[in-house]
C-alpha positions in Angstrom: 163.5 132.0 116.8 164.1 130.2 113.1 160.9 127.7 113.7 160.4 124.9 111.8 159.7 126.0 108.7 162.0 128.8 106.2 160.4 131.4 104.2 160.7 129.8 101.3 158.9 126.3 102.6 161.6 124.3 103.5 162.2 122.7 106.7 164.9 124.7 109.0 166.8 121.9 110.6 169.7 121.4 113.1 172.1 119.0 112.5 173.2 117.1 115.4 175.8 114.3 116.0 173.3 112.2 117.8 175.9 111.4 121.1 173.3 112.8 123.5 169.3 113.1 123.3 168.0 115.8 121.9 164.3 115.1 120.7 162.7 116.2 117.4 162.9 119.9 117.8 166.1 122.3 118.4 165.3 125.0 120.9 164.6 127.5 118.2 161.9 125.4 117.2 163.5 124.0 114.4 163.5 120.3 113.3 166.7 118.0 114.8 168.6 115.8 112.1 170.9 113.3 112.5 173.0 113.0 108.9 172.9 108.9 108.5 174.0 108.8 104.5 177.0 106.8 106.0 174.7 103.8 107.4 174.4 101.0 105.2 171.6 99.0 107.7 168.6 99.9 108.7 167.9 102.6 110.9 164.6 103.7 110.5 163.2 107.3 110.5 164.4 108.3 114.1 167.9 107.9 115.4 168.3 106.7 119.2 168.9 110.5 120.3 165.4 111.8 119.0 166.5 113.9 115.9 165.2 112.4 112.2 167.7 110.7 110.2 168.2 111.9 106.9 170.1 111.4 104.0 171.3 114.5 101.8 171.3 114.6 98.2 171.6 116.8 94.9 169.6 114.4 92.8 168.3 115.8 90.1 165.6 112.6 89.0 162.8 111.3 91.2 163.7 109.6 94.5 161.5 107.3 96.6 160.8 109.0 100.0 163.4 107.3 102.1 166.8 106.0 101.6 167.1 102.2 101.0 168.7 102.5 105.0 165.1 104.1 106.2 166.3 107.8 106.4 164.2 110.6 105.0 166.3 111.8 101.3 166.4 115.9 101.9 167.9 118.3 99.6 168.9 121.7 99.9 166.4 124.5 100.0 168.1 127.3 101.1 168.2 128.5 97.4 166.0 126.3 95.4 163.0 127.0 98.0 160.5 124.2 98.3 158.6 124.1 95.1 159.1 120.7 93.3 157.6 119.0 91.2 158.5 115.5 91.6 160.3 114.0 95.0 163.8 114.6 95.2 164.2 115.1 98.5 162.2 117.2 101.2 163.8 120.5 100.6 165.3 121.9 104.0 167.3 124.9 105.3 170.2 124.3 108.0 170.3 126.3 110.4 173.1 125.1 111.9 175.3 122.0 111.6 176.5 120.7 107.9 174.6 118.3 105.1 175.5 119.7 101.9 178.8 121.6 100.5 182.3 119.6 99.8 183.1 116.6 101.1 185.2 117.3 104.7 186.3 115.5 107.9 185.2 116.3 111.2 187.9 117.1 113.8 188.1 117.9 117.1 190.3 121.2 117.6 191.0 122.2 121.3 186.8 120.7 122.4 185.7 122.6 119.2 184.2 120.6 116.6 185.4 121.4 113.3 184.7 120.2 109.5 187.6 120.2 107.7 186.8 121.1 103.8 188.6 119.6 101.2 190.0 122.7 99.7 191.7 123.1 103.0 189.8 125.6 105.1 187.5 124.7 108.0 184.3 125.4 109.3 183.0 125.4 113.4 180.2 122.9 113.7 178.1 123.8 116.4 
């Protein structure tokens, strides 16, 4: 069971598309997020299925806590752990599901969600 919280500090989050409910926690009890950098309105801090909408970033300077849209900003934290000193994003781990690495599309290959990478390759998105 990941939890909700990595080794390191961060968050472990699952991303989810947000087509059916799924609350605020994953089954392995880590945190449900709903990637909502593409929403230009408002949305607020909870997307209609439950999960937290969030908005990834790489930012390097100090962020307010939420996206101009209402979405918490979260950066990676898989590597950088959770020690920062000013806010650039709640650091988080995914556990499963994609917010950070080269831009793709999402497909849908034979019922199988996929992310198809820029460079080509592809990546099951569960």
């Amino acid at each position: 069971m990941a939890g909700s919280f990595a080794a390191n500090g961060s968050w472990n989050v699952t991303v989810v598309t947000g087509s059916s409910a799924v609350g605020i926690f994953a089954t392995d009890g880590s945190i449900n997020v709903f990637n909502a950098s593409a929403i230009n309105t408002p949305v607020g801090a909870y997307h209609a299925s439950g999960a937290l909408n969030v908005v990834p970033t790489s930012s390097s300077t100090f962020l307010p806590l939420r996206h101009p849209n209402g979405s918490l900003y979260v950066t990676d934290g898989s590597s950088s752990g959770a020690g920062i000193l000013l806010n650039r994003g709640q650091p988080v781990t995914v556990i499963s599901g994609a917010l950070f690495g080269p831009p793709g599309f999402l497909l849908l290959v034979d019922g199988v969600s996929r992310l198809l990478l820029v460079d080509g390759s592809s990546k099951i998105i569960l």
